[in-house]
N, C-alpha and C positions, 0 to 999 in steps of 0.2 A: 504494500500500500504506500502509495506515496505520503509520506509521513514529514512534510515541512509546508513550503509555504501553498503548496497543491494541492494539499490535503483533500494537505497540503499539497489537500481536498486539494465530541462528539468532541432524605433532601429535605432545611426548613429555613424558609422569609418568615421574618415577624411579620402576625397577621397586621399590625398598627400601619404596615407600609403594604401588604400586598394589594392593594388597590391601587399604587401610586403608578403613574404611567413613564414610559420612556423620557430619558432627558438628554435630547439630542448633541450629539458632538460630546458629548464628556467623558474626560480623560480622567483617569486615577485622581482621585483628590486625594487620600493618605495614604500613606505609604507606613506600615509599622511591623515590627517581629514580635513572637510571641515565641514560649520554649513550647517545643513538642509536645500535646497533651497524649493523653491515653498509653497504651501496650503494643507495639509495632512487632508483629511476628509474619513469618513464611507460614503458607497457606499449602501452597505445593507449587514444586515447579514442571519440567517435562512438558511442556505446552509448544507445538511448535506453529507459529507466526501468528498467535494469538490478533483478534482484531478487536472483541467484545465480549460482554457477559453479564448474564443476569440472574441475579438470586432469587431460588422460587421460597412458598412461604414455609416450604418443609425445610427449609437450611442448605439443598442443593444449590452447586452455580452447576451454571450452564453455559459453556466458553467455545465462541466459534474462531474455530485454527480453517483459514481463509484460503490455505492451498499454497503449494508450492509453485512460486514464482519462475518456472524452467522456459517461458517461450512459445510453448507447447501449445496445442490448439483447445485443451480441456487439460484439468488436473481434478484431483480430490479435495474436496474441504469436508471438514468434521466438526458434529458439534460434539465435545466430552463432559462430562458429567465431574464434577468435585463435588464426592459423598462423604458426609464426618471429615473433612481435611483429606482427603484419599483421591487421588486421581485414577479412576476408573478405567481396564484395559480397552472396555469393551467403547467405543463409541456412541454413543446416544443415534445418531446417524450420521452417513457418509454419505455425500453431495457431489456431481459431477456439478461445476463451474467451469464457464467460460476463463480461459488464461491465452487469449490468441497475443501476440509478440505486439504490441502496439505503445504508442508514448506512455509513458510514468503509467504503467501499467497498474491500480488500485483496483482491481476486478476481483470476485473471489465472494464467497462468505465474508458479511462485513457486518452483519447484525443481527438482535436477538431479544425476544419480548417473550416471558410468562403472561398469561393470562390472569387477570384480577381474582376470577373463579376456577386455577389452577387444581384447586384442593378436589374441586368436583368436576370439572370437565378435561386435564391433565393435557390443555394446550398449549403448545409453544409454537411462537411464532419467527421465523429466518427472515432475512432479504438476501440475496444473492442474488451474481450474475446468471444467467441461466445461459447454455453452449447456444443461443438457438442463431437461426440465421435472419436478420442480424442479430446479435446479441443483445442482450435484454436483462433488467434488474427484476426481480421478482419479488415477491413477500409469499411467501408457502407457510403452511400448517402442520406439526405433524403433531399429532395426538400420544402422548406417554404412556406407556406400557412396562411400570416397574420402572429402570435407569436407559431404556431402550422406546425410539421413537417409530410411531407405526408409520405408516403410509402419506405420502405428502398429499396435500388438498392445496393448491394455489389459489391464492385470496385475490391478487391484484398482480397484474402485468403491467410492466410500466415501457417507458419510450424505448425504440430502438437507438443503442446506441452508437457514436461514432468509431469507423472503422481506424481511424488514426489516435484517438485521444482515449486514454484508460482512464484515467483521473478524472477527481468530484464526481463522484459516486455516495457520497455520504453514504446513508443506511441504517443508521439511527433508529428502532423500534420503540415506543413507549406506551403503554393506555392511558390516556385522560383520566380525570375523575369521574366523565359521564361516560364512561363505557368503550368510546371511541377509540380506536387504534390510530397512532400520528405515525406519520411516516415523513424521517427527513430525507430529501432525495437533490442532488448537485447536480450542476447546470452540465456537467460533460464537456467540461473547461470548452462551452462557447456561451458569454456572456448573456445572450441575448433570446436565450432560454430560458433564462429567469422572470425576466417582464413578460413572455408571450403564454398567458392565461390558455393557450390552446394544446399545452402539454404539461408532464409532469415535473418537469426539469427543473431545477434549483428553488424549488417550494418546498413549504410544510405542508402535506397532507393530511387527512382525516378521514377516515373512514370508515364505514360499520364492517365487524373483522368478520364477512362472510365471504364467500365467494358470488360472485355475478354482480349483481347491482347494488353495489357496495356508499352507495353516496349520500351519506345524512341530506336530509331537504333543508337542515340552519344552517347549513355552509354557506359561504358569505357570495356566492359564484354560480349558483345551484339551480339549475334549470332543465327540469326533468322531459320537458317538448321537446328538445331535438335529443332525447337518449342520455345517459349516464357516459361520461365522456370526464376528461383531465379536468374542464373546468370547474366540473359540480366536485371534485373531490379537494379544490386548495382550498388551504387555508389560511395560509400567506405566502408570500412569493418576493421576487429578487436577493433571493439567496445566493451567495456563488459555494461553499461548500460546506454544510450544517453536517459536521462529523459528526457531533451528539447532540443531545440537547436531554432537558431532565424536566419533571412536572414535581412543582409543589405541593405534596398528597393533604394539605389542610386545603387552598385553596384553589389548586387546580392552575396556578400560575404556571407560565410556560418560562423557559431559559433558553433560549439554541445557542450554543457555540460554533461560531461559522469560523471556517479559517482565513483569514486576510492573503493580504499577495504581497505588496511592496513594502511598506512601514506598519501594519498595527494587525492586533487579533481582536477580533470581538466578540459580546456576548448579547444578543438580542432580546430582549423583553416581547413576548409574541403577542400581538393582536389580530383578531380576524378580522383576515380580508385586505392587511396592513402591507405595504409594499418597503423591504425594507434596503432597495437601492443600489442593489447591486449593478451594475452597469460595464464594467473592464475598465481599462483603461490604467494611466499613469497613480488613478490614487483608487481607491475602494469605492467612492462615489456616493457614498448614506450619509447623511446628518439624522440616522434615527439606532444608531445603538446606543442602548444602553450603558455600556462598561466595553472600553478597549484599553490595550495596553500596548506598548511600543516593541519593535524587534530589538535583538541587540542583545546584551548578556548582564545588565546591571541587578538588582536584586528584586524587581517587580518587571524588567525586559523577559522576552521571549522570544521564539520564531512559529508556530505551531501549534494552537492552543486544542486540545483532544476534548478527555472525560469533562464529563460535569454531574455534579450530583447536590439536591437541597439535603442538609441534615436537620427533621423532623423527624426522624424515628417515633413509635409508640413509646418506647422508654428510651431515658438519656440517660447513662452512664453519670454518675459525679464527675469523673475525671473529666468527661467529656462535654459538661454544660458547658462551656464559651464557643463549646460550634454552635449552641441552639440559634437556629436563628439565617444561619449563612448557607453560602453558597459555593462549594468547590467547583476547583475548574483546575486542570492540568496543562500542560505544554511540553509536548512530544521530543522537541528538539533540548531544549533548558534542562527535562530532566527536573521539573517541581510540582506539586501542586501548593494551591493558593488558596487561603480563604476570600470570601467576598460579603461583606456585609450590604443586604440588596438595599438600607435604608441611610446609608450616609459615602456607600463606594468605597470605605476603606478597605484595602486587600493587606492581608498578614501573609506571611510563608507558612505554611502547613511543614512542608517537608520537600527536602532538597535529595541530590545524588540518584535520582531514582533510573532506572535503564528504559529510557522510552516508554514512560507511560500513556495508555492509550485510554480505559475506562475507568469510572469511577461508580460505586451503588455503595446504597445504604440499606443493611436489613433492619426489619422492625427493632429488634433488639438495641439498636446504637452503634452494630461493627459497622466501621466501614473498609470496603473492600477496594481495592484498586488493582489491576490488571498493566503487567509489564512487559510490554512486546518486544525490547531488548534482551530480555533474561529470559522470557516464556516463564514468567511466575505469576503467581496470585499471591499479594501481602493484606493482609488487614489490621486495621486498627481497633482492640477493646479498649473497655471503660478500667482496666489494669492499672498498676502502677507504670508511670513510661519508663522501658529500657532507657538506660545511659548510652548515650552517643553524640558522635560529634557532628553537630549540626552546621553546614555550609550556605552561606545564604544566595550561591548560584552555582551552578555547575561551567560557566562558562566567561572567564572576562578576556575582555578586546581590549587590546592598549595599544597606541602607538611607537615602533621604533625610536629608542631612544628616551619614553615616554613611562607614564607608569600609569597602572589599574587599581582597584582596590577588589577586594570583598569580606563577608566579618567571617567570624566564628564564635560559636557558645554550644553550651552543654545542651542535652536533654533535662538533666533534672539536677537537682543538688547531690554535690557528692558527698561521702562520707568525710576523706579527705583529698589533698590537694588533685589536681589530674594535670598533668604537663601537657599539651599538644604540641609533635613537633613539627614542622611545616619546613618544606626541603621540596623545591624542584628533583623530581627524579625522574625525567626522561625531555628530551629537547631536541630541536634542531636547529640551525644558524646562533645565531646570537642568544648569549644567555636571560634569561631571564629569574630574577632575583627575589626572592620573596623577603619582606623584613614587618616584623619582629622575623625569626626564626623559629622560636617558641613562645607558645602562650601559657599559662599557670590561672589553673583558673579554684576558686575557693569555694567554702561552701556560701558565700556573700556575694560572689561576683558571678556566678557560674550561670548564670542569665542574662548578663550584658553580653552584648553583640559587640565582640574586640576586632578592628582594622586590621588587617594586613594589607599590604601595600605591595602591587609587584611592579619590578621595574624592568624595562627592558633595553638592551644594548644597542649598538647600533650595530653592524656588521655590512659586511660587503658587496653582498649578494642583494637581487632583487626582486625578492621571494617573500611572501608572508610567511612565518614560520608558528610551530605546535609547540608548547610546551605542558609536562603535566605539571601539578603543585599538587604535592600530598600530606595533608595532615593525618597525624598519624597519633597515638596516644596508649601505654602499655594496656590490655586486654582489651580494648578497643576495637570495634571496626574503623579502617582507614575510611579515608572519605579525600575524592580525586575532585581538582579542578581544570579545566582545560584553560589554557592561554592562547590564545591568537592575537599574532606581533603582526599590525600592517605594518610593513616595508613604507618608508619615507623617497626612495628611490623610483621605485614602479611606475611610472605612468600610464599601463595597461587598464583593464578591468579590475577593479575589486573581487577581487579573488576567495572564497570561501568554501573548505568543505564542512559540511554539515554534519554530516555522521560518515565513518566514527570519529574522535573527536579526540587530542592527541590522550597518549597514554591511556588508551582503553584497550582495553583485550577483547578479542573479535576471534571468532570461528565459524567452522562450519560450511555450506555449502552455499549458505543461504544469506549472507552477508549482506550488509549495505554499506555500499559507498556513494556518496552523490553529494553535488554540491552548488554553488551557484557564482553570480555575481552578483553585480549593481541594477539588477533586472529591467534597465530601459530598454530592451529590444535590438540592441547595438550589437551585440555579442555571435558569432558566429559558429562555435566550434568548443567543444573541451575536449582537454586528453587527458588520461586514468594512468600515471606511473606507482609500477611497485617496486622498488630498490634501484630508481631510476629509469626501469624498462617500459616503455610505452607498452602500457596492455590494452587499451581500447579506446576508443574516440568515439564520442557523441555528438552530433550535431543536431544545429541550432540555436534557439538563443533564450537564456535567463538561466532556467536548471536543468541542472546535468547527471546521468545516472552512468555508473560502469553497467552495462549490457544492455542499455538503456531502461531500465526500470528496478524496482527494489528488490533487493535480493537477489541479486544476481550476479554479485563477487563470489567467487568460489576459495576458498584460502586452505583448503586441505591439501595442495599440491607445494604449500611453504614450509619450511622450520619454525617449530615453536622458538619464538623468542621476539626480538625487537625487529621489525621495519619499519620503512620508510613509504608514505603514502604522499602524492603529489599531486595535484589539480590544475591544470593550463589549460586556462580560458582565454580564446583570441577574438580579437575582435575585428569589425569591417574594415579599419584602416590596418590592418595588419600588425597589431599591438597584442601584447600578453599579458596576463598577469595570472601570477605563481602562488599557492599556497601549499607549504610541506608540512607533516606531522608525524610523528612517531604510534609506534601499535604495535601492540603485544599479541602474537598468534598463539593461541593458546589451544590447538585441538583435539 
């Protein structure tokens, strides 16, 4: 799945604001940290290309693995069953999807809805590509049978999709409070699908979850004279890619998080029949989201913004009441998620270091669950005492050659006694990059201030953006890595950026991701993919760039475990370049 700016294109509001309406154009007003509340443990891992997941009311998830991304004209997707913490050998069901070779390929099993009346009618509902000709998003049925799904029942067909473009696919499944099933579905990266009411393309749907004439008559669009058709089924429209989106189970308030393109990610506040502006072009084109936030790597920046979830649980956890009330929201690339309070916009860190997270759910109880498409885990959060750890307030800072970056650190919780973090570049390319303090000492008094480090970087020779990792580290600790990326002061080229992976991360398997971009004005012509120097593949065209041209489709089992060198050359129509190198640990 393309998982950045294509997404890269997806629960409780205080009822005192859930009435309050969008407030166009507004940016982050606070910005604040908070220490990690609750019990953070491993759920299970073995998930392979995990995309989403839903917890039913009996304690099952239910997690769709999207298919292996090979090229191939069709692949398998699977939805698996996590029973008592147990990952299941058996598949819940196994899914022929569409996987034909085409741009930033996101095609595959991408979504997943229980039913409200789960307990007594044992339905779950998919979206996937379906092989058909042309290819087509689908929403299917299959009805539970013990941990094993019976016979598919297709609820809704949607548009035929483009033969060149894979990406904004969204797929997002949710039920309403009144019954309805919403369905978020991307514009199939051509903008101008989103405005045209005569398809399904970059809207939020609604629909009654049967098969055939599926179209509530209060749809804002609904005109049953010329036939049940895309326009009776919107419910808002000018989306460009609604990866998820989450309903408020007190009030029935909607959230979509759409992924932006150039500068900002947003979160939409849904109304029907609301058009929220999507249009292409140089900037996003809406003055009507609710909450965006900027690209970039600072402590509230992002590139990719995924899961969303309200926490309203039936019960709250003690540890857990300061989420009553908010709004999580993750971001793919960063590696966070974030709280969001819906009635004043301040966003806190929730939690940092994470491996590509994609979804977020809350069960009745208070856990929250989140799904990691870099790791193929499931972590959750109880109402526990919080594990100790070392908390980073971004997984990524950009500084300038010759320049310097910041980012903090603080504990989890108070320690017994003192805890030293030690902080040490351990892995780089070109010029060094210096982290200071060195170490932090942190008390049972101070062990929730958010302490600076400062990194600085050299100048060097070359005309290359360069990787560096910074690892704090602390005795029985988990380490906690951050990436460094040094624009070169030299380069006159493109802005150069790889995206994932991201320096000092350890990468494996067949199914890798490498991809990257530039300065996305449409100037750019061509990337090239080096490993230990060697040109392995070249992508063309222009903004982002994928090795084999879509996700997952570095293969690094034919390397040595240990350090290489990863390099992205991006050229542009006057014949200019611009480099970005990093380090990566092959670990297979």
């Amino acid at each position: 799945m393309r998982l950045h700016r294509d997404i890269r294109g997806l629960t409780l509001t205080c009822l005192l604001v859930a009435a309050c309406g969008p407030a166009p154009d507004e940016e982050e007003l606070t910005t604040i940290e908070q220490p990690l509340v609750g019990q953070k443990t491993r759920v299970t891992g073995g998930l392979s290309r995990p995309t989403a997941m839903a917890v039913a009311p009996d304690g099952r998830i239910f997690v769709c693995e999207r298919g292996t991304n090979n090229g191939g004209g069709t692949t398998t997707a699977r939805v698996r069953v996590i029973k008592n913490g147990v990952l299941l050998g058996t598949p819940f069901t196994s899914i022929t999807v569409d996987n034909k070779a085409v741009s930033a390929n996101e095609r595959g099993l991408l979504g997943i809805a229980v039913d409200p009346n789960f307990a007594s009618n044992r339905f779950v509902y998919t979206y996937y590509t379906a092989p058909t000709t042309p290819a087509r998003n689908q929403v299917v049925r299959f009805t539970a049978s013990g941990d094993v799904g019976g016979s598919p029942v297709t609820i809704l067909q949607l548009d035929a999709l483009s033969s060149t473009a894979g990406n904004h696919n969204g797929g997002a499944l949710s039920f309403g409070l009144d019954g309805k099933l919403y369905i978020a579905v991307g514009d199939n990266r051509t903008p101008a699908n989103s405005t045209n009411l005569g398809n399904h393309l970059g809207k939020l749907l609604r629909i009654n979850p049967v098969s055939g004439s599926n179209a509530p008559s209060d749809n804002p669009f609904y005109n049953a004279a010329d036939g049940i058709g895309a326009r009776d089924r919107i419910w808002a429209y000018g989306l460009r890619n609604p990866f998820t989106f989450a309903v408020q189970r007190v009030t029935g308030r909607i959230f979509v998080n759409d992924v932006g393109e150039n500068s900002r990610e947003e979160i939409d506040d849904i109304r029907k029949g609301r058009d929220y502006g999507w249009r292409g072009g140089a900037t996003d084109g809406d003055a009507t989201a609710f909450f965006k936030y900027s690209h970039g790597s600072g402590t509230s920046a992002g590139n990719c913004i995924t899961g969303g979830a309200f926490y309203n649980p039936s019960t709250v956890p003690a540890t857990l009441a300061s989420l009553q009330g908010k709004y999580l929201y993750a971001d793919y690339c960063n590696g966070w998620i974030r709280t969001l309070d819906p009635a004043t916009k301040a966003s806190a860190l929730f939690d940092s270091g994470l491996s590509s997270p994609l979804d977020i759910d809350v069960a009745s109880d208070g856990t929250i669950y989140f799904l990691l498409s870099g790791s193929g885990e499931v972590w959750k959060v109880t109402g526990g005492s919080a594990v100790q750890e070392i908390v980073v307030s971004t997984s990524t800072v950009t500084l300038n050659e010759g320049g310097s970056g910041t980012f903090t650190v603080k504990l989890a919780k108070q320690p017994a006694s003192n805890v030293v973090v030690n902080v040490a570049r351990t892995a780089g390319t070109g010029g060094a990059v210096t982290p200071s303090p060195s170490s932090l000492t942190f008390t049972s008094t101070n062990w929730s201030t958010a302490r600076t480090v400062t990194l600085s970087a050299a100048q060097d020779g070359d005309d290359s953006n360069e990787g560096a990792a910074i690892t704090c580290s602390a005795s029985g600790l988990a380490s906690k890595r951050v990436a460094a990326i040094v624009r070169d002061d030299e380069n006159q080229g493109p802005v150069t950026t790889i995206t994932l992976p991201t320096a000092g991360q350890s990468v494996s398997g067949s199914g890798a991701d490498f991809f990257g971009g530039s300065n996305l004005d449409g100037s750019t012509t061509r990337a090239e993919f080096f490993v230990d120097g060697v040109l392995k593949y070249t992508d063309n065209g222009s903004g982002h760039y994928h090795y084999g041209g879509g996700h997952g489709l570095w293969n690094t089992t034919g390397l040595s475990n240990g350090t290489h060198t990863l390099m992205l050359r991006i050229w542009n129509s006057a014949g200019k370049q611009g480099n970005h190198r990093i380090p990566v640990t092959v670990a297979n």
